[in-house]
CHARMM internal coordinates of N, CA and C (Angstrom, degrees):
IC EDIT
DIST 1 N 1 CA 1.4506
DIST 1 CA 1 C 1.5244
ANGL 1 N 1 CA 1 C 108.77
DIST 1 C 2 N 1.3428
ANGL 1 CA 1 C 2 N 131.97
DIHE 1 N 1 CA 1 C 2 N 129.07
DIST 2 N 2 CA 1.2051
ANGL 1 C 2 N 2 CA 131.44
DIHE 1 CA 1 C 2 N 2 CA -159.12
DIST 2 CA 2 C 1.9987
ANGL 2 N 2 CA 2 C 79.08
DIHE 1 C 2 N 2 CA 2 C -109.86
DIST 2 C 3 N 1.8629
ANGL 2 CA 2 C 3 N 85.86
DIHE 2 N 2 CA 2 C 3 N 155.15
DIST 3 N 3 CA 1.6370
ANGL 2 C 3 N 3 CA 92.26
DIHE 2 CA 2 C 3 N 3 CA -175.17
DIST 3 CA 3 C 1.0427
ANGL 3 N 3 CA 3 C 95.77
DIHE 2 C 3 N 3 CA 3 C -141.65
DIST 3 C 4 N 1.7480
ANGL 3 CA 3 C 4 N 130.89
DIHE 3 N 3 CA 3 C 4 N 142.27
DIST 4 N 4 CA 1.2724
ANGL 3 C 4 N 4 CA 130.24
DIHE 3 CA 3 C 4 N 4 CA 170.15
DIST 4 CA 4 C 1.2869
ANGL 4 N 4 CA 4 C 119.49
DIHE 3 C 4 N 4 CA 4 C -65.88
DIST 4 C 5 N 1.5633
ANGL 4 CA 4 C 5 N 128.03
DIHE 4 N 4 CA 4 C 5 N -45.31
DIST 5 N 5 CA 0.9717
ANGL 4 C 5 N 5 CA 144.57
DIHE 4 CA 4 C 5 N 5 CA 138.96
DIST 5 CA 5 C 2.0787
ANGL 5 N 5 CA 5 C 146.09
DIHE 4 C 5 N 5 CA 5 C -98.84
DIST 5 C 6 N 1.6076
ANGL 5 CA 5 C 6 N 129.58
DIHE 5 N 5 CA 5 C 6 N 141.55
DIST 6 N 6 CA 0.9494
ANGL 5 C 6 N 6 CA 98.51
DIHE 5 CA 5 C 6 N 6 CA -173.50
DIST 6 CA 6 C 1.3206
ANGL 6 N 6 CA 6 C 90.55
DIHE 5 C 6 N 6 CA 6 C -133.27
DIST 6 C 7 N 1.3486
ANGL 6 CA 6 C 7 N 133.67
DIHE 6 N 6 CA 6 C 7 N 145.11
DIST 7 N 7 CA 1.4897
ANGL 6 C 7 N 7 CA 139.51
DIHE 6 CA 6 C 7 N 7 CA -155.67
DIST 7 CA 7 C 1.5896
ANGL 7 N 7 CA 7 C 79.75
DIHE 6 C 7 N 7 CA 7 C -129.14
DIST 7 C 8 N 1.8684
ANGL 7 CA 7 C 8 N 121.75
DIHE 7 N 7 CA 7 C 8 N 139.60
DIST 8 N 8 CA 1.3791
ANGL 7 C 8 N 8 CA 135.60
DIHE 7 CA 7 C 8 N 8 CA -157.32
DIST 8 CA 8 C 1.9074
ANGL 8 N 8 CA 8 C 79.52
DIHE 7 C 8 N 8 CA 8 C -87.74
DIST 8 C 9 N 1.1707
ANGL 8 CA 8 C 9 N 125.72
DIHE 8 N 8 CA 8 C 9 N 145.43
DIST 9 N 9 CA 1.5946
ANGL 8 C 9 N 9 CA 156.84
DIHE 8 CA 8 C 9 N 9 CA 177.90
DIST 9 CA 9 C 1.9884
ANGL 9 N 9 CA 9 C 91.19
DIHE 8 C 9 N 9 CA 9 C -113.31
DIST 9 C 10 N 1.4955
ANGL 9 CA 9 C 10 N 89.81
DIHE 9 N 9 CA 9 C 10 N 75.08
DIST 10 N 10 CA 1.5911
ANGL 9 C 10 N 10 CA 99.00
DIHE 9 CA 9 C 10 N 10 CA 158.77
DIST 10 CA 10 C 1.3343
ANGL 10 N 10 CA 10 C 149.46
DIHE 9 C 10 N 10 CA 10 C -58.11
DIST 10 C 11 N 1.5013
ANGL 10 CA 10 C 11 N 81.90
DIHE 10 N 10 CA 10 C 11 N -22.07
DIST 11 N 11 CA 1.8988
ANGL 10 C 11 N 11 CA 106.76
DIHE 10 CA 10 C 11 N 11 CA -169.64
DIST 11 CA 11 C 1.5187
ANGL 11 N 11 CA 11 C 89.54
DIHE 10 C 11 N 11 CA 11 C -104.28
DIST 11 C 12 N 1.6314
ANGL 11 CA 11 C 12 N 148.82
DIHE 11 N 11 CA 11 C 12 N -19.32
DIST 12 N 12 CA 1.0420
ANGL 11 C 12 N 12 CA 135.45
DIHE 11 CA 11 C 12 N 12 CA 163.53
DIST 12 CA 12 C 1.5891
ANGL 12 N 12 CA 12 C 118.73
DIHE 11 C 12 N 12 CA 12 C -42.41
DIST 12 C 13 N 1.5326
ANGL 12 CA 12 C 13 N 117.93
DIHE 12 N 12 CA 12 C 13 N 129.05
DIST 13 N 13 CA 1.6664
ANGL 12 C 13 N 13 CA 111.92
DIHE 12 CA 12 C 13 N 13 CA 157.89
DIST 13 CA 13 C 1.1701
ANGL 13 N 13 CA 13 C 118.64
DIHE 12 C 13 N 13 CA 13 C -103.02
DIST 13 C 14 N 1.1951
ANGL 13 CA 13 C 14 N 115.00
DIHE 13 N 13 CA 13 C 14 N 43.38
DIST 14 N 14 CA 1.9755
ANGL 13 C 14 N 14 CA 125.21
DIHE 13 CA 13 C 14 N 14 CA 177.18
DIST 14 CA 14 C 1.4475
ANGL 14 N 14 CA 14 C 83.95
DIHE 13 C 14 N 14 CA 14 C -138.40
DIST 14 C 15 N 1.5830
ANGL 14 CA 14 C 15 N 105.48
DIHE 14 N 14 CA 14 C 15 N 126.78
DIST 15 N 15 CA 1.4223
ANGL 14 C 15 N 15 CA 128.61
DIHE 14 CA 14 C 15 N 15 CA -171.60
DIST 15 CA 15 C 1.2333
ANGL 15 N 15 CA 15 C 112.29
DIHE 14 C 15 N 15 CA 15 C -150.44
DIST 15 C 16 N 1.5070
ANGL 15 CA 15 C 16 N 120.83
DIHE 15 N 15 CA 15 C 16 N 108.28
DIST 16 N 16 CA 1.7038
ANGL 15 C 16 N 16 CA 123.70
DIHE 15 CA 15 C 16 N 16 CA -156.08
DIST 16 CA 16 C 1.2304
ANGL 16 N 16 CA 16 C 101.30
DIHE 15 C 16 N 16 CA 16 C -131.84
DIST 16 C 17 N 1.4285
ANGL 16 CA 16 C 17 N 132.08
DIHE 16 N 16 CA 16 C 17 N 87.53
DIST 17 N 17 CA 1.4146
ANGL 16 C 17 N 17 CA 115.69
DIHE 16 CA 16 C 17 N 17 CA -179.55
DIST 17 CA 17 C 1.7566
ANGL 17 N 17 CA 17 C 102.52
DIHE 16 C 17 N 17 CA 17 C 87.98
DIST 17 C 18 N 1.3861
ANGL 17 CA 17 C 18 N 119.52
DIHE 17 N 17 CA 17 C 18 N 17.41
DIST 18 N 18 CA 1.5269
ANGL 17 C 18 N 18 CA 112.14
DIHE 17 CA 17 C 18 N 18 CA 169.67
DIST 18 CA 18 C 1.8646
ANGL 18 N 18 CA 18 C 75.79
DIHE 17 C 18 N 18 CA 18 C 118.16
DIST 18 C 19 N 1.3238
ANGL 18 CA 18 C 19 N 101.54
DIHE 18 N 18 CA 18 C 19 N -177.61
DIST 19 N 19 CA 1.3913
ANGL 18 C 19 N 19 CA 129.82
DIHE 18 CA 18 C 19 N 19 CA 168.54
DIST 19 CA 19 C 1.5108
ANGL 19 N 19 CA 19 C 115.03
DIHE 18 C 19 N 19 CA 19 C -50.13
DIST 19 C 20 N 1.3133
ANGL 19 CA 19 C 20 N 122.19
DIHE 19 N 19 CA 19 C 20 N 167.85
DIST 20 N 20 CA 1.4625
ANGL 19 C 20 N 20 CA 129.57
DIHE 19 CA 19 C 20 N 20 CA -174.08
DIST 20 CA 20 C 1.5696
ANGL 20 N 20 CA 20 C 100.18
DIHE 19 C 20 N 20 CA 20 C -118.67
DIST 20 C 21 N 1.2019
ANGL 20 CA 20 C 21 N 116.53
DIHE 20 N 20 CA 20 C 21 N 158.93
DIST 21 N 21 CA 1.8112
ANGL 20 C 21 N 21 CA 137.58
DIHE 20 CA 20 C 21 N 21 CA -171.01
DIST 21 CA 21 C 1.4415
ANGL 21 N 21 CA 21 C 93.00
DIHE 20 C 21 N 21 CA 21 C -75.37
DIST 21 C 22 N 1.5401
ANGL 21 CA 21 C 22 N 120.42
DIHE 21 N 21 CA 21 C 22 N 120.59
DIST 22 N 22 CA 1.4380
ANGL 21 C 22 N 22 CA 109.08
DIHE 21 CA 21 C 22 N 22 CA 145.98
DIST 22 CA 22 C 1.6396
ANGL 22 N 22 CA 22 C 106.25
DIHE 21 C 22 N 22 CA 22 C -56.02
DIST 22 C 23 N 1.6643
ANGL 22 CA 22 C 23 N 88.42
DIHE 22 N 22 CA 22 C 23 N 175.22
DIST 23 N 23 CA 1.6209
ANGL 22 C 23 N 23 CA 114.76
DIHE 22 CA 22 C 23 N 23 CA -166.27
DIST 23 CA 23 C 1.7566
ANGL 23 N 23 CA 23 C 89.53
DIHE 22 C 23 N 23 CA 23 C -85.30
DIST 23 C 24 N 1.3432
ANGL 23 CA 23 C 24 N 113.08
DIHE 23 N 23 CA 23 C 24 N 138.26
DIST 24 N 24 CA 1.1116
ANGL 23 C 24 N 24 CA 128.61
DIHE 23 CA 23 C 24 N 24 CA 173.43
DIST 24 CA 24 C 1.6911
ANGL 24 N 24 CA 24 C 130.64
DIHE 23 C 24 N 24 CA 24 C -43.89
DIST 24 C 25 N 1.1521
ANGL 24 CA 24 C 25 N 60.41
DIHE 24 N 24 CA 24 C 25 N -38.51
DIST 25 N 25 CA 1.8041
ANGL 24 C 25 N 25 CA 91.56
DIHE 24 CA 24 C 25 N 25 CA 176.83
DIST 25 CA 25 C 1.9789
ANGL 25 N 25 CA 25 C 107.06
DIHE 24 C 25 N 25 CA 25 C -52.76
DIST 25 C 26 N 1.4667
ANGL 25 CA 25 C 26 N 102.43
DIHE 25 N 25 CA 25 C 26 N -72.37
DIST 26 N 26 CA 1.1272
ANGL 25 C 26 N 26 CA 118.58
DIHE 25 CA 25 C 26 N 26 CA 152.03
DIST 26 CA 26 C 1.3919
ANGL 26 N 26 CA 26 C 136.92
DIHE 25 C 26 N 26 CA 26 C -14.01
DIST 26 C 27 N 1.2090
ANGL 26 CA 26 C 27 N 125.15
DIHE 26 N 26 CA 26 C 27 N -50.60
DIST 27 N 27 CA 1.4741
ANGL 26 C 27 N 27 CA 144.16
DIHE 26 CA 26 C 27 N 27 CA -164.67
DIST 27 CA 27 C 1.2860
ANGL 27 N 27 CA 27 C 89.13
DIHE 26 C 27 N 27 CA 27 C -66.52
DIST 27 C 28 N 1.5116
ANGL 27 CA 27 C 28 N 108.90
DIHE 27 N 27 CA 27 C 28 N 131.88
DIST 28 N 28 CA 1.2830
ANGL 27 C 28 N 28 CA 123.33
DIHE 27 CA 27 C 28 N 28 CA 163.52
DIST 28 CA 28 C 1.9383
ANGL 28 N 28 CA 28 C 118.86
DIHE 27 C 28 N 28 CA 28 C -122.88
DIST 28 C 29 N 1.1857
ANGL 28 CA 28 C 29 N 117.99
DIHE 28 N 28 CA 28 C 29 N -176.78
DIST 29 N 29 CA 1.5155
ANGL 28 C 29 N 29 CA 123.89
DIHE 28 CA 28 C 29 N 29 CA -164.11
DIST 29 CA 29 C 1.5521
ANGL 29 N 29 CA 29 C 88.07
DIHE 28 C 29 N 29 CA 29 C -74.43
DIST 29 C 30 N 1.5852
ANGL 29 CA 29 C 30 N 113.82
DIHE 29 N 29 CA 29 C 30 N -63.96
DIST 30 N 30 CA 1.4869
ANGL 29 C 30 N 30 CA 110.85
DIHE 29 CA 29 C 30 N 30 CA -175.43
DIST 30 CA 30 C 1.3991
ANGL 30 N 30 CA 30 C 124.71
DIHE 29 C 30 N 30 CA 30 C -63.88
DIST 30 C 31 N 1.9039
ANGL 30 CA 30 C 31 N 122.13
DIHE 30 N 30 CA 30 C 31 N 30.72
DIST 31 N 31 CA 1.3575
ANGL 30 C 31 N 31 CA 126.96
DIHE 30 CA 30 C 31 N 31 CA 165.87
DIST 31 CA 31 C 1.7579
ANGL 31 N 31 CA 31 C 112.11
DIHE 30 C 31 N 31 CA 31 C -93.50
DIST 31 C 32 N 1.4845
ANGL 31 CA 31 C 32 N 94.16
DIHE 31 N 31 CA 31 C 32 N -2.66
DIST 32 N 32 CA 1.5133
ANGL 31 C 32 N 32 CA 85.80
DIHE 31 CA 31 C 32 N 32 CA -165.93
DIST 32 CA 32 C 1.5889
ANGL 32 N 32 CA 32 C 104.39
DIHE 31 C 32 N 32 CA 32 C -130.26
DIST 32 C 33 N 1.2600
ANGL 32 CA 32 C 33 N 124.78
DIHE 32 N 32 CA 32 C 33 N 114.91
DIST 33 N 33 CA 1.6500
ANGL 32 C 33 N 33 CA 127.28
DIHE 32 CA 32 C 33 N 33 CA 164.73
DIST 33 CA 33 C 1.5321
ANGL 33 N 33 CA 33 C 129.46
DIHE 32 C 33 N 33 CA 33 C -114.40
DIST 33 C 34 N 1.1373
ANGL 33 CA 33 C 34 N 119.73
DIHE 33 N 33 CA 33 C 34 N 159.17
DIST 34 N 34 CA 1.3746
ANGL 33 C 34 N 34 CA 124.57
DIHE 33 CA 33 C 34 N 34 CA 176.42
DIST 34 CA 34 C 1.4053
ANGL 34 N 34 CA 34 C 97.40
DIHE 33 C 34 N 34 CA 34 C -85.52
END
COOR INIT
IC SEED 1 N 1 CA 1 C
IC BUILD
């Protein structure tokens, strides 16, 4: 599944290659800072 964006799913304990994408759905304004 290709994703435009993937915000790290911190609270996940399945970790394949680093952390897994929260659900899109999910993503909020305060996931992302300069």
């Amino acid at each position: 599944m290709l994703q435009d964006i993937c915000v790290a799913d911190l609270s996940n304990a399945v970790k394949v290659n680093g952390y897994t994408c929260k659900d899109t759905a999910q993503v909020t304004p305060q996931d992302f800072y300069f």
